[in-house]
Structure formats: C-alpha cells, structure tokens
C-alpha positions in Angstrom: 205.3 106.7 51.6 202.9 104.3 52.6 200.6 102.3 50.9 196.9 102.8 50.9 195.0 100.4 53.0 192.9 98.2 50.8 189.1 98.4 51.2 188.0 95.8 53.9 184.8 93.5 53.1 182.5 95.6 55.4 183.6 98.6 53.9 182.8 97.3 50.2 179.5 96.1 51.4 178.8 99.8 52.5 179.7 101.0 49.8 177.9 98.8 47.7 174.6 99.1 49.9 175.4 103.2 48.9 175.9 102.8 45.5 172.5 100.4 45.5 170.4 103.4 47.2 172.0 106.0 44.9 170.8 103.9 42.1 167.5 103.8 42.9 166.9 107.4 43.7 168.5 108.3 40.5 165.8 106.2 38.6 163.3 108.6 39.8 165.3 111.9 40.5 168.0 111.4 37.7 171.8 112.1 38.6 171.3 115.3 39.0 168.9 114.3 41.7 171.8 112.6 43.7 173.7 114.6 46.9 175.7 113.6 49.7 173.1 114.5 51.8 170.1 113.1 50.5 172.4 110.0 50.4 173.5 109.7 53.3 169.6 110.3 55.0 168.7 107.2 53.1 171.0 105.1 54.0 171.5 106.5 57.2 174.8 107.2 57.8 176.4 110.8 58.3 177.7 112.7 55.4 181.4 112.6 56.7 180.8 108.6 56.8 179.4 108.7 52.7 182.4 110.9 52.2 184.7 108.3 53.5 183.5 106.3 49.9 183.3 108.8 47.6 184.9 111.9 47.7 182.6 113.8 46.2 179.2 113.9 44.3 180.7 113.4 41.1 182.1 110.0 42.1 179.4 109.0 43.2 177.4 109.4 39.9 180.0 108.2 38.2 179.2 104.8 40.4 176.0 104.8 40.1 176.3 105.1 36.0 179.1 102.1 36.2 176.2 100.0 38.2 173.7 101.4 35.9 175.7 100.0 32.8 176.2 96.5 34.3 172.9 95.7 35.0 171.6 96.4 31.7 174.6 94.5 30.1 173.6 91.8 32.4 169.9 92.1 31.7 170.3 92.4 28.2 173.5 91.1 26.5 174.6 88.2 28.5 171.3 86.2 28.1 170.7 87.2 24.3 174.4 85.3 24.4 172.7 82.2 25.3 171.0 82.5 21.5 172.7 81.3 18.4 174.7 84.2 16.2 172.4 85.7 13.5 168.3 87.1 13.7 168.5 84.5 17.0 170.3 86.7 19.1 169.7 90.1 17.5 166.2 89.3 18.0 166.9 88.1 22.0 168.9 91.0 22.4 165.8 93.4 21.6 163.3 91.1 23.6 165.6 91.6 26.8 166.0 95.2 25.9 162.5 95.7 26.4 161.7 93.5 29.4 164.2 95.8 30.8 162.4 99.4 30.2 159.4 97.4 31.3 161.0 95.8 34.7 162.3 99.4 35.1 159.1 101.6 34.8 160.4 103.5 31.8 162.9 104.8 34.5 166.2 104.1 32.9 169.1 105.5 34.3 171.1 105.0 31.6 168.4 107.1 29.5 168.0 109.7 31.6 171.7 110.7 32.1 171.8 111.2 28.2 169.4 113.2 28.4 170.7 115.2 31.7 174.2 115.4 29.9 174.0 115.5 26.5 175.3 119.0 26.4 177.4 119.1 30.1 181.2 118.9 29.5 182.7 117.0 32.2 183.7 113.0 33.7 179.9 112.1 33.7 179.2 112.9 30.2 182.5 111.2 29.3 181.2 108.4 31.2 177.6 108.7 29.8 179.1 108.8 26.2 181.2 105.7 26.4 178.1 103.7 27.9 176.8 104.8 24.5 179.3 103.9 22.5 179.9 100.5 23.3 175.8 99.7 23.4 176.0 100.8 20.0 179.1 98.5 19.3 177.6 95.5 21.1 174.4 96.4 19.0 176.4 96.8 15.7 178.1 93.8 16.2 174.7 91.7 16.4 173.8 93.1 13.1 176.5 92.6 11.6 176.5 88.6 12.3 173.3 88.5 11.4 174.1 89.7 8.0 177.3 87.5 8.1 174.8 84.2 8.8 172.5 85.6 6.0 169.8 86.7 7.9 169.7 90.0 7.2 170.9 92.1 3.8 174.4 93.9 4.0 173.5 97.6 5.1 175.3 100.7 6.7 175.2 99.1 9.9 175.4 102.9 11.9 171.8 103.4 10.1 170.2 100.0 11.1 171.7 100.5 14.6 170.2 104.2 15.2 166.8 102.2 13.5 167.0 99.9 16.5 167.7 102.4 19.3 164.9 103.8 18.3 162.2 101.7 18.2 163.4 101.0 22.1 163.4 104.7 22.9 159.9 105.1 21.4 159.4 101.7 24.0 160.4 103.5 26.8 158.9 106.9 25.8 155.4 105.8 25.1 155.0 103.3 28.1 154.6 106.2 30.5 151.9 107.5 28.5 149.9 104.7 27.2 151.1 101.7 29.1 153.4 99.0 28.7 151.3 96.1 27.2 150.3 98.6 24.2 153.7 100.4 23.9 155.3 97.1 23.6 152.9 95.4 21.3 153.8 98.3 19.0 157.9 97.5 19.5 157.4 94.2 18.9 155.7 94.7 15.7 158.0 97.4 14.4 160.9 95.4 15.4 159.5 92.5 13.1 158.6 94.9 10.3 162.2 95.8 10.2 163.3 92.4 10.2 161.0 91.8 7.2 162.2 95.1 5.3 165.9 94.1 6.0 165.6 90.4 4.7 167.8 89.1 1.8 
C-alpha cells in the first residue's frame, strides 16, 4: 500500500489561512455557525478544494476548537508563567484571562462551544470537555502552589477553582451589557476580595 503523501508547505498554509477564517466566523456565529460552504465563500476557494483539508464539517470544528484552545493558552498561561509560583502567578493568570474576553469582544470561542455542546454527544463535545478539563487543571494547579507558598489557606481546590471560573464568566457575561471598563472593574475587585477571604 502506499504511503500517504505528507502535507506540502503551501498546502498547510491553506489550511491554516482556513482554519484562521473558520475561527473568526465562529466568534460571531459559534461552531454551529461553521459550513463548508460558508467557508469556502470566505476564503474563496471551492467546496471540493476546503474538502481536500477537512473531510467534513466536524473536522473542521474540531480545528477551529484546537486553534481556539492554543491561543488562549498562549494568551493566558504562558505569560502568567513569566510570574513567580504563588498569589504572583495565580493573580497574572486572571489578569490575562481577562485582557483576553476583553481583546475578544466577550466573543469566546471556547465559551460559546460549552454552551453550544454542553448537552450534544459526539467528537466536539469530547473535544469541548477536555479543553475544560485541563483549564481547570492548569487553574487548580495555580491554586494549589499558591497555597503551597503560603499565600493562600488550604481549601478544596475544585470549590476555589469553580469560584474563579466564575468571576471570569460574570467578566465575559456582563461586558456585552454594561461595557468592559465597568464589568472589569467589578472582576478585578471580586478577584481581590477572594484573595482577601482566602488569606492565611
């Protein structure tokens, strides 16, 4: 049997440039949103030609969520890394979280496929959950430094990490309605009140 031919550069960078448009109408449209068709009329190619990347609709969401998760992991984690371990980095890590819903318009892929699959057996909401899953972990894990530093008291760390998923949901929620600059003063302040309750 032969082997199959491995991707050549220009046909990653279509792909890629796909992947990219994909992305962006799924901000505003969801995954849901996405279609070979509507793809391929953005990025101007034929459906036959966006085929030749993804073999069907599902893939294609499924790349879009795997570009989705990267960028927030590079938006979010990898700078908060820069900070020392403890209340440093737990506290960059939340900072970055919400530049990003702010830098995003509230439009968070990442959110909105949670909330488009939540209940939708299937790759994409096996896909959606592990995103989840290892936020939390990588969000558990900062706590749980910071309590190993000192910085914070010993807790159930499942509770304080639903606490802090929350506060950025209620970021991202109430910035549509009433604006960033007030929706984050707000998650800044309830992110230093819980700092303050959870202190040794």
């Amino acid at each position: 049997m032969n082997a199959i031919p491995a991707p050549t550069a220009k046909g990653a960078a279509t792909r890629e440039a796909i992947v990219e448009r994909a992305y962006e109408i799924a901000r505003c449209a969801g995954l849901e949103g996405l279609s070979i068709g509507n793809i391929a009329q953005a990025v101007g190619m034929s459906k036959s030609g966006v085929f030749a990347h993804f073999g069907s609709r599902e893939d294609l969401q499924l790349a879009v969520l795997d570009l989705a998760a990267n960028r927030f992991g590079e938006a979010v984690l990898v700078p908060a890394l820069a900070q020392p371990r403890g209340l440093p980095r737990l506290r960059a890590v939340m900072q970055h979280w919400f530049d990003f819903v702010h830098r995003n318009d509230g439009n968070c892929v990442l959110l909105g496929s949670v909330t488009e699959y939540d209940d939708r057996p299937g790759a994409v909401r096996d896909r959606v959950l592990g995103n989840e899953e290892r936020w939390r972990e990588v969000l558990g894990r900062s706590i749980e430094q910071a309590i190993e530093c000192g910085h914070l008291r010993r807790d159930d760390t499942g509770q304080c990490v639903f606490e802090l998923y929350a506060i950025a949901l209620a970021l991202n929620h109430e910035s549509g309605l009433f604006g960033h600059e007030l929706a984050r003063r707000h998650a800044d302040a309830a992110t230093e009140r819980w700092i303050a309750s959870n202190a040794p």
